[in-house]
C-alpha positions as CSV (number, residue, x, y, z in Angstrom):
1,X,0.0,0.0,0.0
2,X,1.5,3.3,-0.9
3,X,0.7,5.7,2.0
4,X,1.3,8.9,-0.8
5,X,-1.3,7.7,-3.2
6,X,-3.9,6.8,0.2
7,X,-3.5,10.6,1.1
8,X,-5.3,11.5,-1.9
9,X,-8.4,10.2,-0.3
10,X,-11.0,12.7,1.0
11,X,-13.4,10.9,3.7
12,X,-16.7,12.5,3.2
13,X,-19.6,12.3,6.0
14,X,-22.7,13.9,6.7
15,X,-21.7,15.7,9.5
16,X,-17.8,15.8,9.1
17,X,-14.8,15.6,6.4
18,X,-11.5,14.1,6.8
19,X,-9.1,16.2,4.6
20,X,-5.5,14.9,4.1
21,X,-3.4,16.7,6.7
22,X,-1.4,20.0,5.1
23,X,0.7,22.6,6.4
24,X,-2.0,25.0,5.1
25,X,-4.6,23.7,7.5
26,X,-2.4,25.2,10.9
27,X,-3.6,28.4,10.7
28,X,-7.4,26.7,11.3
29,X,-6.4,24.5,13.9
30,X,-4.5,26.8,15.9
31,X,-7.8,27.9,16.7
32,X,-9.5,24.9,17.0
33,X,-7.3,24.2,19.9
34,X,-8.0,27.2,21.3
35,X,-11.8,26.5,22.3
36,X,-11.3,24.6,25.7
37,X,-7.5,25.6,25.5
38,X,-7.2,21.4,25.0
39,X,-2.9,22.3,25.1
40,X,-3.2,22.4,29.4
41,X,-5.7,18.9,29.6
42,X,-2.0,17.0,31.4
43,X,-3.5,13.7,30.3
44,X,-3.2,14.3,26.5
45,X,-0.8,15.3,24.1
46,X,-2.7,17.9,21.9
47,X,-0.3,21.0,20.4
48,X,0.2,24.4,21.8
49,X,-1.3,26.6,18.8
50,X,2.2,28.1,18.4
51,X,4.1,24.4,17.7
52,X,1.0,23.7,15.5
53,X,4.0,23.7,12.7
54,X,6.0,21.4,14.3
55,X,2.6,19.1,14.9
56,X,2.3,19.0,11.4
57,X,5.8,18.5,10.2
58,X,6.0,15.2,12.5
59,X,2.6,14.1,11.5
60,X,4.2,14.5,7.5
61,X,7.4,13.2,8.1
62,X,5.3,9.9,9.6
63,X,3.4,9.8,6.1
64,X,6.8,9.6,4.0
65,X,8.0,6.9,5.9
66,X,4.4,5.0,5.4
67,X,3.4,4.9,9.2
68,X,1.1,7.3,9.2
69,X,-1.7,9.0,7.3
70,X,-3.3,12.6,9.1
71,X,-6.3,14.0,8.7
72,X,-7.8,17.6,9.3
73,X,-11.3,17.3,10.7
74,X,-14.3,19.6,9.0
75,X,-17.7,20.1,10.2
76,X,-20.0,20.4,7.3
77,X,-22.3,22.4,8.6
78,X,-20.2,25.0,9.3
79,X,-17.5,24.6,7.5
80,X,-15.1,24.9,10.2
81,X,-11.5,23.1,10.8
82,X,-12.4,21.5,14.7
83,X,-9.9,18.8,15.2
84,X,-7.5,16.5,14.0
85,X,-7.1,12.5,13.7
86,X,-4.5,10.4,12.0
87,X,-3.7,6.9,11.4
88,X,-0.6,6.1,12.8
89,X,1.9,3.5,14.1
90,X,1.1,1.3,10.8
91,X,2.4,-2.0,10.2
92,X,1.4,-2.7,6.6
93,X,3.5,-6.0,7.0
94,X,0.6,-6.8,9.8
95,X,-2.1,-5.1,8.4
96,X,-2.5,-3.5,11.8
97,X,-2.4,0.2,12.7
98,X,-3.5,2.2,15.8
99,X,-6.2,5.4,15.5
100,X,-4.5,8.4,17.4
101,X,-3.5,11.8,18.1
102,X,-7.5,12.6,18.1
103,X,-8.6,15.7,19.3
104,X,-12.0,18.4,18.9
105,X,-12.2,22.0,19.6
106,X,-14.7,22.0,23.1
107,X,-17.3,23.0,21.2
108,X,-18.1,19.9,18.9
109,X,-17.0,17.4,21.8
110,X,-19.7,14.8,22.4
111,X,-21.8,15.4,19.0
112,X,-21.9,13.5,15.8
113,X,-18.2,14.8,15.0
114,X,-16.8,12.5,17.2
115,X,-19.0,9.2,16.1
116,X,-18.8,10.1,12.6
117,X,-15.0,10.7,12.5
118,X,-14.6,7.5,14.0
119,X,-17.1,5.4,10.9
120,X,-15.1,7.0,8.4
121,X,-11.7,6.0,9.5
122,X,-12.5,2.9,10.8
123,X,-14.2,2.0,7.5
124,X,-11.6,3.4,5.5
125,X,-8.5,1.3,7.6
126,X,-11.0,-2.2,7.5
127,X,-12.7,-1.9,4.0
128,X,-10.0,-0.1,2.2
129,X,-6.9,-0.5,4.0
130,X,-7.9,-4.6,4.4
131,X,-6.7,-4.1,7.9
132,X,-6.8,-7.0,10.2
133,X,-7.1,-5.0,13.7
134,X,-7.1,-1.5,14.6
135,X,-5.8,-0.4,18.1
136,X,-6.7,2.5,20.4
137,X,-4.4,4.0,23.2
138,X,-5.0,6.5,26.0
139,X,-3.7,7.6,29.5
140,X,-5.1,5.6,32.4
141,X,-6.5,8.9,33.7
142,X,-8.2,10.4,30.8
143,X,-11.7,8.6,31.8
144,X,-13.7,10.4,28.9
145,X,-11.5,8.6,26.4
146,X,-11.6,5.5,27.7
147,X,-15.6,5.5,27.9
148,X,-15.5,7.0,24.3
149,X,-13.6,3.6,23.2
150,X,-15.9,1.6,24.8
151,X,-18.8,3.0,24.0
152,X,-17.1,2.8,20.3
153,X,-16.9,-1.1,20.7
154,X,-13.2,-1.7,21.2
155,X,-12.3,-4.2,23.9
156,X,-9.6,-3.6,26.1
157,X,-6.0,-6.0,25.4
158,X,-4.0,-4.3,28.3
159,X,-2.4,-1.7,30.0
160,X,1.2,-0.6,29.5
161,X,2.7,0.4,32.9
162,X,5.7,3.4,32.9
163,X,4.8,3.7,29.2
164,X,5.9,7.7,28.5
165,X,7.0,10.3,30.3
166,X,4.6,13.4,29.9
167,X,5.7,17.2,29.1
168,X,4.9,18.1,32.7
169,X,7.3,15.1,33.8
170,X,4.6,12.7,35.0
171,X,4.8,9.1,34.2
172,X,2.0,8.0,32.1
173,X,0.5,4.4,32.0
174,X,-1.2,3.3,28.9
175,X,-4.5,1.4,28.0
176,X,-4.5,-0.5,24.8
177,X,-7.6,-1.5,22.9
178,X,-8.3,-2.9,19.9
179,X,-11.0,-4.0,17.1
180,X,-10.4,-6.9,14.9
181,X,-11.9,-7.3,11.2
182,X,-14.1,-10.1,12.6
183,X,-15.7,-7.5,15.7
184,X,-16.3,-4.6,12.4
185,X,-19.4,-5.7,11.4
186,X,-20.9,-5.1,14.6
187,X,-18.8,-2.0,15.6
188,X,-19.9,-0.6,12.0
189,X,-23.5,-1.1,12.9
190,X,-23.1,0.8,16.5
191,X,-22.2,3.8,15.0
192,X,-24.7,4.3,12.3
193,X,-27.0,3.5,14.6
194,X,-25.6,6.2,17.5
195,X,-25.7,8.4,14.2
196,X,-29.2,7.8,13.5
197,X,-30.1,8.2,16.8
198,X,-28.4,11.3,17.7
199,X,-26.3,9.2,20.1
200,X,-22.6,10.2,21.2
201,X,-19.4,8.5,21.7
């Protein structure tokens, strides 16, 4: 699979479109990471509006070396940049690859953004990427993502202890999760429904 030609791909939704990650988009999520100021939350790793540059140069170099492919998040209805997602840490050898570095502006957190974002790439990496499994990580502590990747369907493989050391110094523990091809169908059908329904992550 040739991560250059993949980035081509838009991901259209009703509610949201996944654009292919460019330098051009920093200016719009600089302030995207602005509403709710998502930089201080000590439990993530979201970028500072002014090393929004650098965000984006790592998430590139990633794609040239055919780990990673990043996406710009859109809302449709109002045309806004909100967030960011990216498929990364992918082992095309395995046909395995971990959904990361999400994050929304405040504003669009726990609405269809969310749910939708997460049919579309999930879809894309099972039905297009002919993926075999598609993990989820998150700090121990950060309680809203781990219900969000439950609710989502995933199931939980494990938890890495002393995994990385945080920008504030603090020692962060890992939770792995995963979905397999064989769990999709069913995970698939969860969203669109939660879609249909009005129904959050």
């Amino acid at each position: 699979m040739n991560s250059a030609e993949e980035k081509d791909n838009i991901l259209v939704g009703e509610h949201v479109v996944l654009e292919p990650l460019t330098m051009a988009h920093a200016p719009a999520l600089s302030i995207a990471v602005c509403d709710g100021e998502l930089w201080q939350l000590w439990f993530t790793q979201v970028p500072h509006p002014d090393d929004m540059n650098a965000y984006i140069t790592q998430a590139l170099a990633d794609e040239s070396k055919g780990e990673a492919l990043a996406f710009a998040v859109r809302d449709r209805h109002s045309g806004a940049i909100v967030g960011s997602t990216r498929i990364c840490h992918w082992q095309q050898q395995h046909r395995r690859l971990e959904v990361g570095h999400t994050w929304y502006a405040k504003s669009v957190q726990r609405t269809a953004v969310n749910t939708e974002t997460k049919l579309l790439i999930l879809t894309y990496a099972f039905e297009t990427l002919d993926v075999i499994a598609v993990e989820f990580r998150t700090h121990i502590q950060n309680k809203a993502s781990r219900l969000a990747i439950c609710r989502l369907g995933a199931n939980e493989d494990g938890i890495l202890r002393n995994h990385q050391i945080m920008a504030n110094g603090t020692i962060r523990d890992t939770v792995v999760y995963s979905i397999i091809d064989s769990e999709w169908p069913m995970v698939k059908s969860n969203l669109r429904r939660r879609l249909i329904d009005n129904i959050s992550l």
